[in-house]
N, C-alpha and C positions, 0 to 999 in steps of 0.2 A: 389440732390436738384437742379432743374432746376434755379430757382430764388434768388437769394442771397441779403440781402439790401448792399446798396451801401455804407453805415456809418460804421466806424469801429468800433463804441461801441457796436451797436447789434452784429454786426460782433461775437467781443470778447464773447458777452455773449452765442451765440450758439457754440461757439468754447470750452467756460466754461462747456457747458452743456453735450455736446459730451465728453468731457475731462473724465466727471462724470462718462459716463454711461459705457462708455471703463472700468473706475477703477472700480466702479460696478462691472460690468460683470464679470473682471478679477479674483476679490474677491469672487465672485460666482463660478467662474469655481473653484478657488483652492479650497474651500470649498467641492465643489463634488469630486473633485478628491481625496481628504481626505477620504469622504465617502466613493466610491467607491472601492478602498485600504480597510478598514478596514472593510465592505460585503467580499471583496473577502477571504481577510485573514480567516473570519471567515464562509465563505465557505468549506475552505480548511480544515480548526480545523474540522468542522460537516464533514466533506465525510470521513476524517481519522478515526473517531471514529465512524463512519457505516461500514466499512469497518472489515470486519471478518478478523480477523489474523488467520494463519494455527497453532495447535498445533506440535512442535516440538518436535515428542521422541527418544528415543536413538534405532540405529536401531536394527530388532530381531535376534538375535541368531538362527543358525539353531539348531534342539532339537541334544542334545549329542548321540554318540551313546549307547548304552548301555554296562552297565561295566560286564563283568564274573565275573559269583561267584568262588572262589575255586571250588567247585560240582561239574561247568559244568568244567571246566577245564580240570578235571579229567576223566570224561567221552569219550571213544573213538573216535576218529574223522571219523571212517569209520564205515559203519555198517555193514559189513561184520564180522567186527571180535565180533558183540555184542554174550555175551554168550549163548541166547535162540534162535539164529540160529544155524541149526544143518550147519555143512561144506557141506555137500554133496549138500545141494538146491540150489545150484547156478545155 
C-alpha cells in the first residue's frame, strides 16, 4: 500500500481488517490441510486393496521315489544269471 491515511482510527480499522483476513486464511489453510490428510489416507486404503496380494503355498515336494515291492526284490539284479539265458551266449 503506497498511501496510508494519516489518522489512527482508519489506521486501526485496516489493521482490524488485515488482522481478519490473516485469521481467515489461516482457518482455511488448516481446514485443507485436514482435507488433504484424509484424500491422502484414503488414497492409500484404495491402492492397498488394488493391489493383488501373491498367494502363499507351502513349497512342493519333489515326487518320492518309488518304493520295491517284495517281487522285485526278489528278482535278480544282473541279467546274466536270468534263467532263459542259455550261459553260453555271452
Amino acid at each position: 500500500m503506497n498511501e496510508l491515511p494519516p489518522d489512527s482510527p482508519r489506521l486501526r480499522a485496516i489493521l482490524a481488517h488485515l488482522d481478519k483476513q490473516i485469521a481467515d486464511t489461516e482457518t482455511v489453510a488448516t481446514y485443507l490441510r485436514l482435507q488433504r490428510h484424509a484424500v491422502l489416507a484414503a488414497i492409500s486404503r484404495a491402492e492397498l486393496r488394488a493391489v493383488p496380494r501373491p498367494v502363499i503355498s507351502a513349497p512342493k515336494r519333489p515326487p518320492a521315489a518309488p518304493v520295491a515291492s517284495p517281487a522285485a526284490a526278489r528278482r535278480p539284479a544282473s541279467s546274466s544269471n536270468a534263467p532263459w539265458k542259455h550261459r553260453g551266449s555271452r
